[in-house]
N, CA, C and O atoms as a Maestro MAE file, in Angstrom:
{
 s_m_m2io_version
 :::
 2.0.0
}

f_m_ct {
 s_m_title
 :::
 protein
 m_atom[272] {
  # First column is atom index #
  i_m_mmod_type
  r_m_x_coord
  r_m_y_coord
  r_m_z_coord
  i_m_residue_number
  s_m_chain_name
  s_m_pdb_residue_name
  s_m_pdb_atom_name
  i_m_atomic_number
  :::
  1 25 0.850 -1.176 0.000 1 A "UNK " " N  " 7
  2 3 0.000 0.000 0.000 1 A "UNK " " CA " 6
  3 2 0.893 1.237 0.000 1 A "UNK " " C  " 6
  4 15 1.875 1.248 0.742 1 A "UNK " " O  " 8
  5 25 0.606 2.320 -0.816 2 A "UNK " " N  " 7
  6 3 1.507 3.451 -0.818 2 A "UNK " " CA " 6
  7 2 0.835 4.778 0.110 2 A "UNK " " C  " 6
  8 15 -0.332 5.073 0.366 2 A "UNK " " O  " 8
  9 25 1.547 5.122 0.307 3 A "UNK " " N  " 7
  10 3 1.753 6.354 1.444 3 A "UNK " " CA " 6
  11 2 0.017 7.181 1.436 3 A "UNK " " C  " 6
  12 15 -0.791 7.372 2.345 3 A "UNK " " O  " 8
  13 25 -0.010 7.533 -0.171 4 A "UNK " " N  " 7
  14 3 -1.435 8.264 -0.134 4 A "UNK " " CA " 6
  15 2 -2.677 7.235 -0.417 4 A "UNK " " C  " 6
  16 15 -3.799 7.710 -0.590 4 A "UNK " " O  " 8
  17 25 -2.462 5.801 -0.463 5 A "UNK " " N  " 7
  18 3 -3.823 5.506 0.197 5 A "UNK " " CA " 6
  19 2 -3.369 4.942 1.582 5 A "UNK " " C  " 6
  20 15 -4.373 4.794 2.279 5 A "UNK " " O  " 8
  21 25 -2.641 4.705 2.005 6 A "UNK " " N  " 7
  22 3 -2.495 5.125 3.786 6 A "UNK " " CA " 6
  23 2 -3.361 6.261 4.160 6 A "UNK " " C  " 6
  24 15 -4.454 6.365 4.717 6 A "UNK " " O  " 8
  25 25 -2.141 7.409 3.456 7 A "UNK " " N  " 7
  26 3 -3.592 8.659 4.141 7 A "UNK " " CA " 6
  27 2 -5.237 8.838 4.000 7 A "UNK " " C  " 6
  28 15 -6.083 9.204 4.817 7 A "UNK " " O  " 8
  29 25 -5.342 8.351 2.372 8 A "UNK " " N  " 7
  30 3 -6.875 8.123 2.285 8 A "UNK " " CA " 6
  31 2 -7.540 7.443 3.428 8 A "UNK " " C  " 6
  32 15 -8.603 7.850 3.897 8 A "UNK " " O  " 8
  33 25 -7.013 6.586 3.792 9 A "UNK " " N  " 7
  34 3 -7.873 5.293 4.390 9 A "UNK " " CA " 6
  35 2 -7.916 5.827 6.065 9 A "UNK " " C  " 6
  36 15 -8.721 5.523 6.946 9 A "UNK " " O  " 8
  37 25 -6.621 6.813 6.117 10 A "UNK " " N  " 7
  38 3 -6.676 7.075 7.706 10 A "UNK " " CA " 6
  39 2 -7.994 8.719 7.381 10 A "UNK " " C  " 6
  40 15 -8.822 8.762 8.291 10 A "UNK " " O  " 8
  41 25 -8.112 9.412 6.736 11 A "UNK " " N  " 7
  42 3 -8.946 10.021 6.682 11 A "UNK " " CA " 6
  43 2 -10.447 10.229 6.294 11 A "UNK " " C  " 6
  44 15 -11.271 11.117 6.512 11 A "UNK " " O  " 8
  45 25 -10.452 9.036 5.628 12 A "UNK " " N  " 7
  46 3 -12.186 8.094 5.679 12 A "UNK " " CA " 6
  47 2 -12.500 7.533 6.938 12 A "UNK " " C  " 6
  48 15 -13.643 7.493 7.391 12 A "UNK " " O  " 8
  49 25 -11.015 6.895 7.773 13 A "UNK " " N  " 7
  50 3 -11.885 6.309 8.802 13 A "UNK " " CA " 6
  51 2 -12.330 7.710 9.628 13 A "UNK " " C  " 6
  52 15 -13.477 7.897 10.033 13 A "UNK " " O  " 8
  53 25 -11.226 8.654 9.805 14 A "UNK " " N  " 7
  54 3 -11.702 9.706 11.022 14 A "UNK " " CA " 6
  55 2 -12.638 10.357 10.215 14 A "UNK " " C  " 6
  56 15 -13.098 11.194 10.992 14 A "UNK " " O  " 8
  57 25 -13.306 10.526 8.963 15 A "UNK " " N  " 7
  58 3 -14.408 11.239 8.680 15 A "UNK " " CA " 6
  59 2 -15.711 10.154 9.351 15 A "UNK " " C  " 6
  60 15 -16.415 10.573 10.269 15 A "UNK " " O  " 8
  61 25 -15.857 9.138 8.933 16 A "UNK " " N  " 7
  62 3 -16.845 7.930 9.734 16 A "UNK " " CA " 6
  63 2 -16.691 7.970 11.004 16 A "UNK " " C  " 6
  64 15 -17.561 7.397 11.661 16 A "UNK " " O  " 8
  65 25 -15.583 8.630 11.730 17 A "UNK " " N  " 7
  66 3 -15.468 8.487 13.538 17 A "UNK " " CA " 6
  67 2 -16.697 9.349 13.752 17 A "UNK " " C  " 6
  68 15 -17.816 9.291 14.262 17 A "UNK " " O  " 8
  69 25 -15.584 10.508 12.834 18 A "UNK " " N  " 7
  70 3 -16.709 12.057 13.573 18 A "UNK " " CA " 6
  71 2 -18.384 12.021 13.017 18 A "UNK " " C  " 6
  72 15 -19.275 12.438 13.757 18 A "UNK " " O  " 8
  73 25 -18.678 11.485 11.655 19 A "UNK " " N  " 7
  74 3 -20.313 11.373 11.961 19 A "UNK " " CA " 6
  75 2 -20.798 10.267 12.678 19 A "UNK " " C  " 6
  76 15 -22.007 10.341 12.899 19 A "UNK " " O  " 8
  77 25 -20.262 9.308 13.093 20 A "UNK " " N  " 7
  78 3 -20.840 8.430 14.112 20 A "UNK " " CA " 6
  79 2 -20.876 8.655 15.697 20 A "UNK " " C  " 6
  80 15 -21.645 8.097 16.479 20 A "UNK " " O  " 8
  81 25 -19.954 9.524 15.984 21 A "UNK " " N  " 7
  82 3 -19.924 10.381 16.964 21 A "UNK " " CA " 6
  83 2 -21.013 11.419 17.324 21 A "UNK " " C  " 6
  84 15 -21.804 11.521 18.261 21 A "UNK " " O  " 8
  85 25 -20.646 12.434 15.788 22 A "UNK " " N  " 7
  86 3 -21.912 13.892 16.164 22 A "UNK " " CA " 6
  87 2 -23.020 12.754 16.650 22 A "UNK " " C  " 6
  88 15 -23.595 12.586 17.725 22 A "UNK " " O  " 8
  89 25 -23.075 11.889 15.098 23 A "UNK " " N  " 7
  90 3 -24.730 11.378 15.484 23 A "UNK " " CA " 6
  91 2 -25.327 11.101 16.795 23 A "UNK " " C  " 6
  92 15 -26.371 11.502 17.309 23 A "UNK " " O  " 8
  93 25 -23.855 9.848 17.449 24 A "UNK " " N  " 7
  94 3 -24.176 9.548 19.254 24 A "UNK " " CA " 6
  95 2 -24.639 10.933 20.194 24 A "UNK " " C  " 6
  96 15 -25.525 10.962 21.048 24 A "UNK " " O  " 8
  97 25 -23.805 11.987 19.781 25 A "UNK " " N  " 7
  98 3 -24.482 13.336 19.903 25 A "UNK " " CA " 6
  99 2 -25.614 13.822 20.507 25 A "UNK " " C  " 6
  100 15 -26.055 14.002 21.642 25 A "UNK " " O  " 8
  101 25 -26.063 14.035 18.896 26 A "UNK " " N  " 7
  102 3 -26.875 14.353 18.819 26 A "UNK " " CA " 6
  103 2 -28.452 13.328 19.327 26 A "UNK " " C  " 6
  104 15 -29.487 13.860 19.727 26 A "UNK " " O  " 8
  105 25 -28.300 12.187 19.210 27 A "UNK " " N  " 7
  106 3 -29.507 11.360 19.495 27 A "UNK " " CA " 6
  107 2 -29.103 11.779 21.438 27 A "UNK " " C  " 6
  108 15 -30.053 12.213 22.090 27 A "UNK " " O  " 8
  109 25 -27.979 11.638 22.032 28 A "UNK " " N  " 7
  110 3 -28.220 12.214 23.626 28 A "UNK " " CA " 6
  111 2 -28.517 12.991 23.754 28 A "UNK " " C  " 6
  112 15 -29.065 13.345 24.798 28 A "UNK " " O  " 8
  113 25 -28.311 13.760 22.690 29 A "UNK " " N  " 7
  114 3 -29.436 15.763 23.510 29 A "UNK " " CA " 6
  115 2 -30.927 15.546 22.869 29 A "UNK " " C  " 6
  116 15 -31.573 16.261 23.636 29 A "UNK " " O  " 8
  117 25 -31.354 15.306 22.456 30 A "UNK " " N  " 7
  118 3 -32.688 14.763 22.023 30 A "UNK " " CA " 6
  119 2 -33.692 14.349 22.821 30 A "UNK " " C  " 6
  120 15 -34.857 14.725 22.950 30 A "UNK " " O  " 8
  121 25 -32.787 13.178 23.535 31 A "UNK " " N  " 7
  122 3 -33.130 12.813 24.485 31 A "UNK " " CA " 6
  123 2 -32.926 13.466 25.678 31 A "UNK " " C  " 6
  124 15 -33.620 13.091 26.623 31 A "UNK " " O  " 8
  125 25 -32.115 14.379 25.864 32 A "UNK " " N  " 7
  126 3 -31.841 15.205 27.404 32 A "UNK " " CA " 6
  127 2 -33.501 15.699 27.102 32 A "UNK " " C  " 6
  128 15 -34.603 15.432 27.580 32 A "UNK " " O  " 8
  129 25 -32.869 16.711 25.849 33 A "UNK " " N  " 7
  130 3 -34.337 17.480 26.067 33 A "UNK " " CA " 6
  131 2 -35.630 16.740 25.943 33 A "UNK " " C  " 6
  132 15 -36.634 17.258 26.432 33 A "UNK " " O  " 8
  133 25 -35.698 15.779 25.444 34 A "UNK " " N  " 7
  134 3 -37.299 15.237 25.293 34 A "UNK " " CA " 6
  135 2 -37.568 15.383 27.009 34 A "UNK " " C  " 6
  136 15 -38.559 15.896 27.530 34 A "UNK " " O  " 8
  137 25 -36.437 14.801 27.680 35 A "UNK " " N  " 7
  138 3 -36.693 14.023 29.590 35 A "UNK " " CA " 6
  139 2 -37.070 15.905 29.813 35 A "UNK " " C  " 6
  140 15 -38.210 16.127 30.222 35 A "UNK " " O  " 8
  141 25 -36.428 16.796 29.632 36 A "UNK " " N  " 7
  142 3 -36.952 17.996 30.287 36 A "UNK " " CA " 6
  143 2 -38.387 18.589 29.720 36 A "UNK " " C  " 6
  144 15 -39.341 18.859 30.448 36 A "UNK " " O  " 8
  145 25 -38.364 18.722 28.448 37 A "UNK " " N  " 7
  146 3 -39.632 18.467 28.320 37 A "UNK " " CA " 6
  147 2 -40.801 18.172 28.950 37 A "UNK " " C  " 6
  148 15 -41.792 18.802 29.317 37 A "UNK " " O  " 8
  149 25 -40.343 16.819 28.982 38 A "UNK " " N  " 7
  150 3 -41.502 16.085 29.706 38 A "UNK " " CA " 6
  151 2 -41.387 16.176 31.528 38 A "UNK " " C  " 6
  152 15 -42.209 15.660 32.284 38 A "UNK " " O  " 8
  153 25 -40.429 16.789 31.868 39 A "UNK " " N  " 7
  154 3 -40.422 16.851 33.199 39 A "UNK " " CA " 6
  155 2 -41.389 18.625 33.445 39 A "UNK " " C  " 6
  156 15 -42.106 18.925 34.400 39 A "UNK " " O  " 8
  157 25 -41.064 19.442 32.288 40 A "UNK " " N  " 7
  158 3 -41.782 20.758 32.478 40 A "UNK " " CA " 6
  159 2 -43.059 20.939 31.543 40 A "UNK " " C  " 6
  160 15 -43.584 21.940 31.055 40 A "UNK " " O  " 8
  161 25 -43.375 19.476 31.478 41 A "UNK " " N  " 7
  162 3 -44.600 19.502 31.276 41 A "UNK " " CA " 6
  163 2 -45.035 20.197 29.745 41 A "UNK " " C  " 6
  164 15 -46.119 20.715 29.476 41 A "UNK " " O  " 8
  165 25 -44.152 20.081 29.071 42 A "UNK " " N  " 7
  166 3 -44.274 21.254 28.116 42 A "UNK " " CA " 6
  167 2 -44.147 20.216 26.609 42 A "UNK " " C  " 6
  168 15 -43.565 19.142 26.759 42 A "UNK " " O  " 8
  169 25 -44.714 20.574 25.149 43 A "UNK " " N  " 7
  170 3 -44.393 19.626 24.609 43 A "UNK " " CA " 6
  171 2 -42.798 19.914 23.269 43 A "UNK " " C  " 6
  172 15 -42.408 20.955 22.742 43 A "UNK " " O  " 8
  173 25 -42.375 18.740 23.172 44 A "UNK " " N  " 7
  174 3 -40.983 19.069 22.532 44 A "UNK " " CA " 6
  175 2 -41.222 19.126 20.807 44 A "UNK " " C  " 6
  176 15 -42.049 18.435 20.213 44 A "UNK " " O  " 8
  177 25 -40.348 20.057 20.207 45 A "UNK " " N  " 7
  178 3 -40.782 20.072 19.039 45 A "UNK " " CA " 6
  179 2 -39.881 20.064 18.430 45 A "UNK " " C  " 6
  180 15 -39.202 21.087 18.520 45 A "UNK " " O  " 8
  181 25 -39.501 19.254 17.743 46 A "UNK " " N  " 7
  182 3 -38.325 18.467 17.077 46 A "UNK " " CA " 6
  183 2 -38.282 19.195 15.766 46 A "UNK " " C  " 6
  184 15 -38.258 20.424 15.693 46 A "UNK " " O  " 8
  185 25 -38.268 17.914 14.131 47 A "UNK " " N  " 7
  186 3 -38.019 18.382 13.024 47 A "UNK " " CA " 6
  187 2 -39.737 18.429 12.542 47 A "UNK " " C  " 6
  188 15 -39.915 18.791 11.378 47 A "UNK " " O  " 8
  189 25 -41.099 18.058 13.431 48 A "UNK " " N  " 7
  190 3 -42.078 18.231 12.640 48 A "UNK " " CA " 6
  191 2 -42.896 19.353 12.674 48 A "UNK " " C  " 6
  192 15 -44.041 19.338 12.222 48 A "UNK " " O  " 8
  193 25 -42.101 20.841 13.453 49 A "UNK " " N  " 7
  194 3 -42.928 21.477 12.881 49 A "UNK " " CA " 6
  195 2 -42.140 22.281 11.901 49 A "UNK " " C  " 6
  196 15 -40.935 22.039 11.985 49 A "UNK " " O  " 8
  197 25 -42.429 23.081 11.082 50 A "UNK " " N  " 7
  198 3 -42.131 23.966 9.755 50 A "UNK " " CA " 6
  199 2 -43.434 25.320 9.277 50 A "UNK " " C  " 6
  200 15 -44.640 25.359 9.032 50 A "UNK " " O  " 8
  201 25 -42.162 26.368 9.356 51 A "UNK " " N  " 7
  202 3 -43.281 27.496 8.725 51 A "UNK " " CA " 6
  203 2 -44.004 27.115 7.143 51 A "UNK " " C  " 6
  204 15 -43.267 26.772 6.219 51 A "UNK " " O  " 8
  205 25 -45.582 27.223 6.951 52 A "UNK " " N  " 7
  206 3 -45.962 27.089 5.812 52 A "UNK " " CA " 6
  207 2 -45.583 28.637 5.066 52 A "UNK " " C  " 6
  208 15 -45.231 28.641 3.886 52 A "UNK " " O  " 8
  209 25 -45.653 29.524 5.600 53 A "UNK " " N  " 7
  210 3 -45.333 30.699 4.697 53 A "UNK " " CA " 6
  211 2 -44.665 31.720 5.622 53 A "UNK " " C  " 6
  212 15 -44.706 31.717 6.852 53 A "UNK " " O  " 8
  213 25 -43.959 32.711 4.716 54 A "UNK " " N  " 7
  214 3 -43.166 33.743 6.061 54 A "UNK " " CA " 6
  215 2 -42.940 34.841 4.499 54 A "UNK " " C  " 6
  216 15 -42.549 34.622 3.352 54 A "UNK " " O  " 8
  217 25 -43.352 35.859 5.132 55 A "UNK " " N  " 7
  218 3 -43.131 37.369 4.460 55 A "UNK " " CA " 6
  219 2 -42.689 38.272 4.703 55 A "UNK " " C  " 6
  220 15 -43.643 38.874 5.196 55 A "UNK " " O  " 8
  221 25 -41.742 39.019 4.749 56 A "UNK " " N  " 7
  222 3 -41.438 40.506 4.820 56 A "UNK " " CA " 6
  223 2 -42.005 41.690 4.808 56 A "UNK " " C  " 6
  224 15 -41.532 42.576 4.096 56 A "UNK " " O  " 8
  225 25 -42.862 41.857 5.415 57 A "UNK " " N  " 7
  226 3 -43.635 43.829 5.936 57 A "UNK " " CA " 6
  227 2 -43.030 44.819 6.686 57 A "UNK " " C  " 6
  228 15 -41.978 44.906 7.320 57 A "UNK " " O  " 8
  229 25 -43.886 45.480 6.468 58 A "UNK " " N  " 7
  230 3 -43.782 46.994 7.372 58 A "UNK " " CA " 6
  231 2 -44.519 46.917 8.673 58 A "UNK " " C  " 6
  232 15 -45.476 46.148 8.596 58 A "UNK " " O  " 8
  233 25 -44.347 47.545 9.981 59 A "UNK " " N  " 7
  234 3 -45.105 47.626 11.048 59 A "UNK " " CA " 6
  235 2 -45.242 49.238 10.688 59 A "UNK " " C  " 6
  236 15 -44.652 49.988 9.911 59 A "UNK " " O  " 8
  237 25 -46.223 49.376 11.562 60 A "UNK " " N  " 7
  238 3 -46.828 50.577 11.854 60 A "UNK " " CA " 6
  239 2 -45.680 52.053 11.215 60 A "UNK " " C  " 6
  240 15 -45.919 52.978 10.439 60 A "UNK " " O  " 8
  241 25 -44.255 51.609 12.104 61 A "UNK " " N  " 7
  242 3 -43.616 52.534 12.519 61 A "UNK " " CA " 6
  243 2 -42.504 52.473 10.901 61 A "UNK " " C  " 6
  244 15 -41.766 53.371 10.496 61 A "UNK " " O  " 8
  245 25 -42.678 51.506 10.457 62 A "UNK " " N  " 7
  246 3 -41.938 51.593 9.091 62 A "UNK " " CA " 6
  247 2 -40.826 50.382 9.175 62 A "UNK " " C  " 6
  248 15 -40.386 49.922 8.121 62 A "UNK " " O  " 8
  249 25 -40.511 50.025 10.066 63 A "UNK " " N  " 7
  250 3 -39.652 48.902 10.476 63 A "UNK " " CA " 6
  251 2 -40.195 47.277 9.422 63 A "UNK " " C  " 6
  252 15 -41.393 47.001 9.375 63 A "UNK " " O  " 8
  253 25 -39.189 46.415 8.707 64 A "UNK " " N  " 7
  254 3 -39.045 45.277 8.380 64 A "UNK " " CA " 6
  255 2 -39.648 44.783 9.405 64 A "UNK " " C  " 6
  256 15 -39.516 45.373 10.477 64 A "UNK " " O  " 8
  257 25 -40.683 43.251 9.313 65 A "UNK " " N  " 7
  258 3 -40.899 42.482 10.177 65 A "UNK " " CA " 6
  259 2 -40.463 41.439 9.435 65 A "UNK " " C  " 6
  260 15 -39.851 41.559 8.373 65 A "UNK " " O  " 8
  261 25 -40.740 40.475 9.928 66 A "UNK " " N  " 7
  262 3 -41.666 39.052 9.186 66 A "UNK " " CA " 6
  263 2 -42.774 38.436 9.676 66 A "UNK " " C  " 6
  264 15 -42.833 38.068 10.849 66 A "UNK " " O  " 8
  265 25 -43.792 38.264 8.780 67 A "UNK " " N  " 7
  266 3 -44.636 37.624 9.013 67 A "UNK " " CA " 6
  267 2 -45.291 36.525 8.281 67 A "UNK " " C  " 6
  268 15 -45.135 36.060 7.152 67 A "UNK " " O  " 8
  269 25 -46.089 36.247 9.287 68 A "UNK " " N  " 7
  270 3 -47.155 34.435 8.572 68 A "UNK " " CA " 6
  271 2 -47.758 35.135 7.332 68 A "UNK " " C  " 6
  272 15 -48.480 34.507 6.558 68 A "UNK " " O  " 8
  :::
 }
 m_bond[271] {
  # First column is bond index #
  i_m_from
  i_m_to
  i_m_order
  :::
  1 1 2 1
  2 2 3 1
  3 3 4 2
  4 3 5 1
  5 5 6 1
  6 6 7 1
  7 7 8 2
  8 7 9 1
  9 9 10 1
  10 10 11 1
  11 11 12 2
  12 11 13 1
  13 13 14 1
  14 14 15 1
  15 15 16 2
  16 15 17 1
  17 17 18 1
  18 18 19 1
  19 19 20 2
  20 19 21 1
  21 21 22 1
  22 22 23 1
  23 23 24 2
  24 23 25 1
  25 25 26 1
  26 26 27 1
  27 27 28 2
  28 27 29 1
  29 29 30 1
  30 30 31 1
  31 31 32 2
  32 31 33 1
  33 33 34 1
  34 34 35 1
  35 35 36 2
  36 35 37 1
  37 37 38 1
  38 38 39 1
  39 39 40 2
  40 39 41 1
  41 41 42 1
  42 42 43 1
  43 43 44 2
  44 43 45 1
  45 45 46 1
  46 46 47 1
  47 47 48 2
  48 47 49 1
  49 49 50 1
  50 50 51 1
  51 51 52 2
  52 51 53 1
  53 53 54 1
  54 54 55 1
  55 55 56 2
  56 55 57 1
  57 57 58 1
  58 58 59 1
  59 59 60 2
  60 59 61 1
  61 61 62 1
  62 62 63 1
  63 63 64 2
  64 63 65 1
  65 65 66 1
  66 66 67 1
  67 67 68 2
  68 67 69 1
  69 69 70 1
  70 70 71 1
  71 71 72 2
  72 71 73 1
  73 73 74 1
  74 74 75 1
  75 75 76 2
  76 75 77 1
  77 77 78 1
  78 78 79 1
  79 79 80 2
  80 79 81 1
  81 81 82 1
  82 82 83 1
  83 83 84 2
  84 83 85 1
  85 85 86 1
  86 86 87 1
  87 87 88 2
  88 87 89 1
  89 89 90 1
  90 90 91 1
  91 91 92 2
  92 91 93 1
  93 93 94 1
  94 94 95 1
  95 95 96 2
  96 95 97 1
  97 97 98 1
  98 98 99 1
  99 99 100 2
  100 99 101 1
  101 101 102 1
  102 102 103 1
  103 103 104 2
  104 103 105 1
  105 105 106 1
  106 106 107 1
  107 107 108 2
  108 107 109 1
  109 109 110 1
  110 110 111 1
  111 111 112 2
  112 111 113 1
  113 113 114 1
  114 114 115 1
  115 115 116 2
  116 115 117 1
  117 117 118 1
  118 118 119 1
  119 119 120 2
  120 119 121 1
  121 121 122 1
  122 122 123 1
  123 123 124 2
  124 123 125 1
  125 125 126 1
  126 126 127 1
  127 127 128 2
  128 127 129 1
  129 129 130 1
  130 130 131 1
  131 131 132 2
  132 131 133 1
  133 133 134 1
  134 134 135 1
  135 135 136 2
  136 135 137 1
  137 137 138 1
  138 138 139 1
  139 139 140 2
  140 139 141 1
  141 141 142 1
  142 142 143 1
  143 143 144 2
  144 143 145 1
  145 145 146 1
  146 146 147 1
  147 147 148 2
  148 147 149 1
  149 149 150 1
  150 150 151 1
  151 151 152 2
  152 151 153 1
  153 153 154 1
  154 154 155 1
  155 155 156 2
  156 155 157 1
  157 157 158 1
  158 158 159 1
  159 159 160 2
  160 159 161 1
  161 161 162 1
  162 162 163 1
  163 163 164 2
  164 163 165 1
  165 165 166 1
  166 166 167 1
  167 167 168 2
  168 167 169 1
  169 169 170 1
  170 170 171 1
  171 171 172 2
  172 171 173 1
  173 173 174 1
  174 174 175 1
  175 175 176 2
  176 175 177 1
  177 177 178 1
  178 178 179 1
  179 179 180 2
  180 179 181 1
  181 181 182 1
  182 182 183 1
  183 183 184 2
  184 183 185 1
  185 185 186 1
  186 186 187 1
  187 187 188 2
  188 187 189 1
  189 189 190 1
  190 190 191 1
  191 191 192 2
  192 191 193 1
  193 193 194 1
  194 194 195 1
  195 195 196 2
  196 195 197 1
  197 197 198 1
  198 198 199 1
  199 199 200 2
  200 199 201 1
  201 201 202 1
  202 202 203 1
  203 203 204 2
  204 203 205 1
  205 205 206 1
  206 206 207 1
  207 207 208 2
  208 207 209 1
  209 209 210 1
  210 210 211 1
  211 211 212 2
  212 211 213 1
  213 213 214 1
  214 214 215 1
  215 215 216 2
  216 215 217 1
  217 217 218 1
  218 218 219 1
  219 219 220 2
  220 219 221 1
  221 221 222 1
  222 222 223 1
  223 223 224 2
  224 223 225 1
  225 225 226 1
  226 226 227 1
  227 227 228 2
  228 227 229 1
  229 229 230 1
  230 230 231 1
  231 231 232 2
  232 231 233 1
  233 233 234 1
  234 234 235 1
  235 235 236 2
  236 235 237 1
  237 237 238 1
  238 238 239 1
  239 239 240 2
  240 239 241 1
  241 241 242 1
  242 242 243 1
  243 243 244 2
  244 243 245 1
  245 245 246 1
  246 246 247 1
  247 247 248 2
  248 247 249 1
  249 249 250 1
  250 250 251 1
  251 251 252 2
  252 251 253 1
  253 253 254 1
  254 254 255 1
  255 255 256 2
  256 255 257 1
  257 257 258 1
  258 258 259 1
  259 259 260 2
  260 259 261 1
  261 261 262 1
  262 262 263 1
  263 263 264 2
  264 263 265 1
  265 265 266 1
  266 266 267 1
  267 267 268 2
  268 267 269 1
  269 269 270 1
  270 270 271 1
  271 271 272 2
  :::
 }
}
């Protein structure tokens, strides 16, 4: 095996470390927060909710908002 697929192979594996990692991550804070959540009684809102529409106006005073 020559030198640069050595390096290939050592930098595929640490790219597969680190997303198998974030992922372990990320699925534990998920879960932190679902447990607080549910300890404050409150409900958790993950990836299902999403704005159906969002616009750019004026308020009263002339100021950019956004709105529904």
């Amino acid at each position: 095996m020559s030198g640069l697929e050595i390096i290939s192979v050592v930098i595929l594996g640490g790219l597969l470390w680190l997303w198998f990692d974030s992922t372990r991550v990320h699925e534990i804070a998920v879960e932190r927060a679902r447990n607080q959540c549910r300890a404050n009684e409150v409900q958790f809102l993950d990836d299902t909710v999403a704005l159906a529409n969002i616009k750019p106006e004026r308020d009263k005073d002339g100021r950019l908002i956004l709105s529904q």
